[in-house]
C-alpha positions in Angstrom: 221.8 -47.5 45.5 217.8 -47.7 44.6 216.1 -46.6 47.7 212.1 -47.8 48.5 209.9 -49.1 50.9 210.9 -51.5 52.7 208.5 -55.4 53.4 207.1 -53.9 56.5 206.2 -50.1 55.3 204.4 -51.5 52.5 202.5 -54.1 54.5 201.5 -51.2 56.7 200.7 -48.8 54.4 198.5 -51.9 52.3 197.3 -52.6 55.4 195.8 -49.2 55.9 194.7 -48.8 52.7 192.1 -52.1 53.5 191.1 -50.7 56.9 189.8 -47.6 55.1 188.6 -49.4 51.6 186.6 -52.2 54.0 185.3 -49.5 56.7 183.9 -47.1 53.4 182.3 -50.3 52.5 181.1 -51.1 55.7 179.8 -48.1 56.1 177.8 -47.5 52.9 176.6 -50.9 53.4 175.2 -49.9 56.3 174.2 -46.6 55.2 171.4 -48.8 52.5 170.5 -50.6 55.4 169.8 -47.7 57.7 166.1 -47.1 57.1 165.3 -51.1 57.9 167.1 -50.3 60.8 165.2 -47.2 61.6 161.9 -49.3 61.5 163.1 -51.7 63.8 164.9 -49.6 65.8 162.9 -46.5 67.3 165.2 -45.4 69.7 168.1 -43.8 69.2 170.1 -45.8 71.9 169.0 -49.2 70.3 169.7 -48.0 67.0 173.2 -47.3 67.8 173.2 -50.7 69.0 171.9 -52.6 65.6 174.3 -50.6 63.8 177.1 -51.2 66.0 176.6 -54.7 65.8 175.8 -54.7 62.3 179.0 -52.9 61.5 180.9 -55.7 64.0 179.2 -58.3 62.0 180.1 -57.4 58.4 183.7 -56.6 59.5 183.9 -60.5 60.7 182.5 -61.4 57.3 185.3 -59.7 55.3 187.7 -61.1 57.6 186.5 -64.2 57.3 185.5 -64.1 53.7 188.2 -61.9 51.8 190.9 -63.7 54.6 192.1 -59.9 55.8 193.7 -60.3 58.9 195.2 -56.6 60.1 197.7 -58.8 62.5 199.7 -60.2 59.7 201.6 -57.4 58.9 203.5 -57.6 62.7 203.9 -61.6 62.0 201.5 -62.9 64.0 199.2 -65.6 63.4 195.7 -66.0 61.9 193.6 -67.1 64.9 189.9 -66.2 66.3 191.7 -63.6 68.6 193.2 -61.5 65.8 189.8 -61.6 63.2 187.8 -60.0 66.0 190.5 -57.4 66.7 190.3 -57.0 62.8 186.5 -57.3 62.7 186.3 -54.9 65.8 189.0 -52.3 63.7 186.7 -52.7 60.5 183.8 -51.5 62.6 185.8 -48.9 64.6 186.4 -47.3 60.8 182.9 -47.5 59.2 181.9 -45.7 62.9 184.4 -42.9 62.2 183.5 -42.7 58.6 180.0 -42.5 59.4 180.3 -40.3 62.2 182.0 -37.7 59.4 179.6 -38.0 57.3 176.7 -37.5 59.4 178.2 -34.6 61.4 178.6 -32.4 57.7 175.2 -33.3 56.9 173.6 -32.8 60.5 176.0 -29.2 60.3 174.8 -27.9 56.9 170.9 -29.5 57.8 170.7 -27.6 61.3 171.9 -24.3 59.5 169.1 -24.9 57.0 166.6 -25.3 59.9 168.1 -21.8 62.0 167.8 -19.9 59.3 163.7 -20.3 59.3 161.9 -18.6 62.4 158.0 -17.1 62.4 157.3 -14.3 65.1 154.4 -13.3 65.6 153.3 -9.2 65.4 152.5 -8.0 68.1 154.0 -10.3 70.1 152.0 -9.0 73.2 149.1 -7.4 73.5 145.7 -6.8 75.7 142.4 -7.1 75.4 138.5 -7.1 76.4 136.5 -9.8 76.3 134.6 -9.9 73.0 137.1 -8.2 71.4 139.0 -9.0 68.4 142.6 -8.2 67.4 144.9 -8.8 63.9 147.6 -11.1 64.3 150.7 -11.0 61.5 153.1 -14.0 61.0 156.5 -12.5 60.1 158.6 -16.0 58.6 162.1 -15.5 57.6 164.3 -18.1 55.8 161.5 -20.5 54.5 158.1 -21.2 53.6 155.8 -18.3 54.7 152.8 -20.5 55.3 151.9 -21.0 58.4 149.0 -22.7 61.0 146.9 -20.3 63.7 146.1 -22.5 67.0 145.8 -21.2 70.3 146.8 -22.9 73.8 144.0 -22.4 75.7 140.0 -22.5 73.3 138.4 -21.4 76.4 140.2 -17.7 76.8 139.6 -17.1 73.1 139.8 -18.2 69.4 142.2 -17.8 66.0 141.2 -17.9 62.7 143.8 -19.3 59.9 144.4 -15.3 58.8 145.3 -14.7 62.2 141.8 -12.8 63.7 142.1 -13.6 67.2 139.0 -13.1 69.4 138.9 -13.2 73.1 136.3 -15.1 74.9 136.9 -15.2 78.8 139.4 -13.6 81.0 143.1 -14.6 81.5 146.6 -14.9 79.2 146.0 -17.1 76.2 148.9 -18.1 74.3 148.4 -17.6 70.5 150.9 -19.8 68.2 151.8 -19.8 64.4 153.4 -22.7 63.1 155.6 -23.3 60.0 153.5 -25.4 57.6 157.0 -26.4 55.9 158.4 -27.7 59.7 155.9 -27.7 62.5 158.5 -27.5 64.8 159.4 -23.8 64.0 156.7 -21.9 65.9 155.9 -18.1 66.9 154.4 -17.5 69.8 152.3 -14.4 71.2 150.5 -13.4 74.4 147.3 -12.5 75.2 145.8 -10.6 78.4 142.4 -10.5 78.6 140.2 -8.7 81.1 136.8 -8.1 81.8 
């Protein structure tokens, strides 16, 4: 006796094989769409939105347009009811899909971006008004360049070698930033006194 799949196991297994052929397309359709989206959308909570939608969208379209109804496979019959629950599992896949892919590239990006960090030498330090004192940016992991700014112009001033001069008495907050990602910054402190 030749053993195989039975009707049913192959439907299933086909009709598995579409959910996950049609959400990968979904999904890198949506994927060429996504910087459109990100100029229309500029939060994050309405772009969520326009792609969910979009992703809803599209899955009705290849229901209705390559006639793939998930239902069949159980025997029940094309109707509106049974393309959205297709449309809606089309769109619940490309989500999945996406979120995958996003998470291993938001993982190996946010290591990238940890391993960079600027400190700045000496981190504290005190001073006289009029006085001047040598700042040194220490950047590991990235591009050593980095911006002199301090919080406060009135207590004193920074010059882009790091030269910091005090001008009036209090704690000024000196910063180096990373040229390459401004949003890597070292900070040092200042006391000044009379």
């Amino acid at each position: 006796m030749v053993t195989g799949s039975t009707p049913v196991e192959m439907s299933v297994s086909s009709t598995l094989a579409e959910i996950s052929l049609v959400g990968f397309a979904i999904q890198q359709t949506l994927q060429i769409l996504d910087p459109f989206i990100e100029m229309i959308a500029k939060k994050t909570i309405w772009k969520k939105a326009i792609m969910g939608s979009g992703a809803f969208v599209l899955g009705l379209v290849v229901v209705y347009g390559c006639d793939l109804d998930l239902l069949r496979f159980v025997g029940v019959a094309h109707n509106t009811f049974t393309s959205i629950v297709s449309a809606v599992v089309f769109s619940a896949g490309t989500e999945g899909a996406n979120t995958v892919q996003k998470y291993f590239g938001y993982v190996k990006e946010a290591k990238a971006a940890f391993q960079v960090a600027v400190s700045i030498l000496p981190s504290t330090l005190s001073l006289r008004v009029g006085n001047s004192a040598q700042f040194i940016a220490a950047v590991t992991g990235g591009n050593a360049e980095v911006e002199w700014s301090v919080a406060d112009s009135t207590l004193g001033a920074v010059t882009q070698t790091g030269l910091f001069t005090a001008s009036a008495e209090g704690t000024c907050y000196v910063f180096a930033r990373n040229k390459a990602n401004p949003a890597i910054v070292g900070t040092a402190i200042v006391k000044i006194s009379a």
